[in-house]
N, C-alpha and C positions, 0 to 999 in steps of 0.2 A: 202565680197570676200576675205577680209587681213583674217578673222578668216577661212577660207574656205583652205586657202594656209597653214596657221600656221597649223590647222588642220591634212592634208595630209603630211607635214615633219615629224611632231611627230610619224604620226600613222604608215608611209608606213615601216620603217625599225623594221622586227621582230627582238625579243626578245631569245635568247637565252635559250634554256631549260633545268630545272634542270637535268632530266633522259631522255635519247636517245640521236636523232640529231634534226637538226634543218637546214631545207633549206633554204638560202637565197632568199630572191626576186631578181630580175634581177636590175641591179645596184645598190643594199644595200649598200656597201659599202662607198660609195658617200656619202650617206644619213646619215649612221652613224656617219660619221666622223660631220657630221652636230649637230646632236645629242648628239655627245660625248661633243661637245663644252659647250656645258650650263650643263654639269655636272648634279648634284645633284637636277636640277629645273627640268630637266627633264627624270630622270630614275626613281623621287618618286612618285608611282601612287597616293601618298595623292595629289600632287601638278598636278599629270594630272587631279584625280577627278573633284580638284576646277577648274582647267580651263577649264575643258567642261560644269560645269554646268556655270559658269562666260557666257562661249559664249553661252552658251543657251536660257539666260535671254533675250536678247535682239532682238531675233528670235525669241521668242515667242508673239510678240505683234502683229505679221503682220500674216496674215491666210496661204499667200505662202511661210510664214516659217515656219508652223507648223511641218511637217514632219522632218524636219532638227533637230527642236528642241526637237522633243520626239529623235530622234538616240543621239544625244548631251547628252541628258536626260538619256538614258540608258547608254550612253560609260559609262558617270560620274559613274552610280549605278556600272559598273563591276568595276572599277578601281577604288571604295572606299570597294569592297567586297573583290579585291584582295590586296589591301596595307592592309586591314585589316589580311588579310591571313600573310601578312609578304614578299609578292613577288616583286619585281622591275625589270625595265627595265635594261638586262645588252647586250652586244656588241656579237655578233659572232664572234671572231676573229677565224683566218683562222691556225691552225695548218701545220706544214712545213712537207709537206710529204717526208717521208725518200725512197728514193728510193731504192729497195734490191738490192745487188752483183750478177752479173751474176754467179761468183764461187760458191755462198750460195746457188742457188735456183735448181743446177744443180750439182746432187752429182755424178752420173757416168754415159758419155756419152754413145752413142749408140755405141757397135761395128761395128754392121752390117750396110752395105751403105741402104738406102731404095728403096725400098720396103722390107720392113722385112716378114718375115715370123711370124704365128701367136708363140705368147711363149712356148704354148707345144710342136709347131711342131720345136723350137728351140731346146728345152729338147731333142727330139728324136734322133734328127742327129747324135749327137756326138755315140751314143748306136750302130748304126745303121753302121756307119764305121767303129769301132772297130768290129763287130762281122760279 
């Protein structure tokens, strides 16, 4: 059950993506900061490969742990395919959104109080009193 918990720490907080975005899980944060702490042991998927095939081994001798240990058995094979790729685990950190100027976003108010009249029938008016 300790490999079962160690397990879901490592695994629950995504990984940041090279191209696009990348949605957080609901409380990642938490977890990351969990994560970030063991550094290097646990952003190199060489060293997550070995430790899920490490907890595999000993799951595999009882029959009501088979199941567990073939997913175990697989995590390992992707996260020895991808540190071989050159990929590791990195943080989503949270970009500070810059909020716009109301002056920026609004170049010329409205003259007219609303209900406006549609644009062309704006254009016409002014034609229309003069002549």
């Amino acid at each position: 059950s300790v490999a079962g918990v160690l397990v879901c720490l490592l695994e629950y907080p995504r990984s940041k993506r090279k191209k696009g975005s990348t949605m957080e899980r609901c409380g990642q944060k938490y977890m990351t900061a969990v994560v970030k702490v063991f550094g290097p042991l646990t952003r190199n998927y060489y060293v997550r490969a070995i430790l899920h095939a490490v907890l595999a081994v000993p799951a595999g001798f009882l029959l009501s742990t088979i199941l567990g240990t073939v997913c175990l058995g697989i995590a390992s094979g992707i996260y020895l395919l991808a540190a071989v790729r050159g990929e590791e685990w990195r943080p989503i950190e949270q970009k500070p959104r810059e909020r716009p100027h109301v002056g920026d976003t609004i170049k010329q108010p409205p003259s007219n109080p609303p209900p406006r009249p549609p644009a062309d029938a704006r254009k016409k008016q002014p034609a229309e009193a003069g002549g």
